[in-house]
N, C-alpha and C positions, 0 to 999 in steps of 0.2 A: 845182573839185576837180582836182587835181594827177592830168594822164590817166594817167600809168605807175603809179598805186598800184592792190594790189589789190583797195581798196575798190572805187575805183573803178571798174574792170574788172568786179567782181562783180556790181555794182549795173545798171551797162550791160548784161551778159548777160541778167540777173534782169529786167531793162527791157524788154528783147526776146523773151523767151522768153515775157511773159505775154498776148501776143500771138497768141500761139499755143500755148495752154496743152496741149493732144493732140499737137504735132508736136514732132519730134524734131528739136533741132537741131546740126550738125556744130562740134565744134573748129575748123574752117575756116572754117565760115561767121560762126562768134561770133569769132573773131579778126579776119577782114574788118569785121564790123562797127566793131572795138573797136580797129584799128588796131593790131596787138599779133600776135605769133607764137601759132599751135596750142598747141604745147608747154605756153606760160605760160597760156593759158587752162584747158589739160586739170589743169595743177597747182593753180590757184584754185578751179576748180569742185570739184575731188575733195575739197577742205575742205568745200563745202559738202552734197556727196554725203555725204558721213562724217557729216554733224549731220542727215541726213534732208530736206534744203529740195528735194534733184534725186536725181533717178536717171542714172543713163547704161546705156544696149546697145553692146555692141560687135559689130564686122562692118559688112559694106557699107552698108547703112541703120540704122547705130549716131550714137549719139549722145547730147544733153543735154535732159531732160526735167524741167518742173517738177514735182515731188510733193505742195507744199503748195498751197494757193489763195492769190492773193498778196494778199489780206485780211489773211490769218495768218503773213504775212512780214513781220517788221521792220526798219529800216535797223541796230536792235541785235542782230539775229540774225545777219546777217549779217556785222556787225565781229564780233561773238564768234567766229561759225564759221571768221572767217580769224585769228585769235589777232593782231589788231591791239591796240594802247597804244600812249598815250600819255606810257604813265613808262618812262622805263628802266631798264633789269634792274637789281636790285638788284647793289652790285657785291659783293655777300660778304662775308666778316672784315672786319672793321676793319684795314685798313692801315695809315691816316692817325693818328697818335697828336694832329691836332693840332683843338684844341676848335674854334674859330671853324668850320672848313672842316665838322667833322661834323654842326656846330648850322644849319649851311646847307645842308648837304646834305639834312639831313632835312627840315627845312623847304621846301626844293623839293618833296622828293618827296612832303608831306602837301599842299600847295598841287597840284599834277600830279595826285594821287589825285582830288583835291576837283574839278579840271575834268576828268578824264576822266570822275566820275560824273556828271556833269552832260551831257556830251555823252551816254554811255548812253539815260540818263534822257531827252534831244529825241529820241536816234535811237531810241527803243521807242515815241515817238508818231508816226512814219511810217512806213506801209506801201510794200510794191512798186505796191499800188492803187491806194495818195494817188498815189505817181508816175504812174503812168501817165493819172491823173486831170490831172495837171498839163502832163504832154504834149499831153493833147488840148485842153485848156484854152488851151495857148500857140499849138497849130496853127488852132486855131480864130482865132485873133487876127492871123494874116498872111495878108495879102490877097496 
């Protein structure tokens, strides 16, 4: 997975935090983790604060806290909560007067629809659990 996307970043935080589900962890220290600046991480999380998956405190022992159990977190709650797709924007009015280009255009974008539902559809059969289930799975396996 491409490390500078938010998913990504999300997912790694969400990776981390279930670890320690009661403790509170810093913009800095999920950036450290995550190899990424505070700032960008405080702007990812606040997406998923806003869908209810974390809470945050502010102040000296502030910070990012899970709210859900990561059972009942999915890797499609996640893509929702950061407004990721796969298609792009629709471009508006018709501009293009010309047939071939709009009879392809659309048909990309019904093809784009058809496999971003499909990635939805895997990403709601994995949790933050399955992951972390797979971590320990792969730790277990290096001597």
């Amino acid at each position: 997975m491409k490390r500078n996307s938010r998913l990504s970043l999300a997912l790694h935080a969400l990776s981390h935090m279930a670890y320690g589900m009661d403790e509170v962890q810093t913009s800095a220290e999920i950036a450290d983790h995550a190899g990424t600046n505070p700032v960008v991480v405080r702007r990812v999380l606040g997406k998923l604060r806003a869908v209810g998956l974390l809470t945050s405190e502010r102040g000296h022992s502030g910070g990012w806290r899970l709210v859900r159990d990561t059972r009942h977190i999915t890797l499609a709650d996640v893509y929702a909560a950061l407004g990721e797709s796969l298609i792009a924007s629709d471009p508006g009015p018709e501009t293009n007067v010309c047939a071939v280009e709009r009879a392809l255009d659309n048909r990309v974008l019904q093809i784009m629809k058809e496999i971003e539902d499909s990635l939805l559809a895997r990403l709601s059969q994995t949790t933050i659990a399955d992951v972390q289930r797979s971590i320990r799975q792969d730790a277990s396996h290096v001597h």
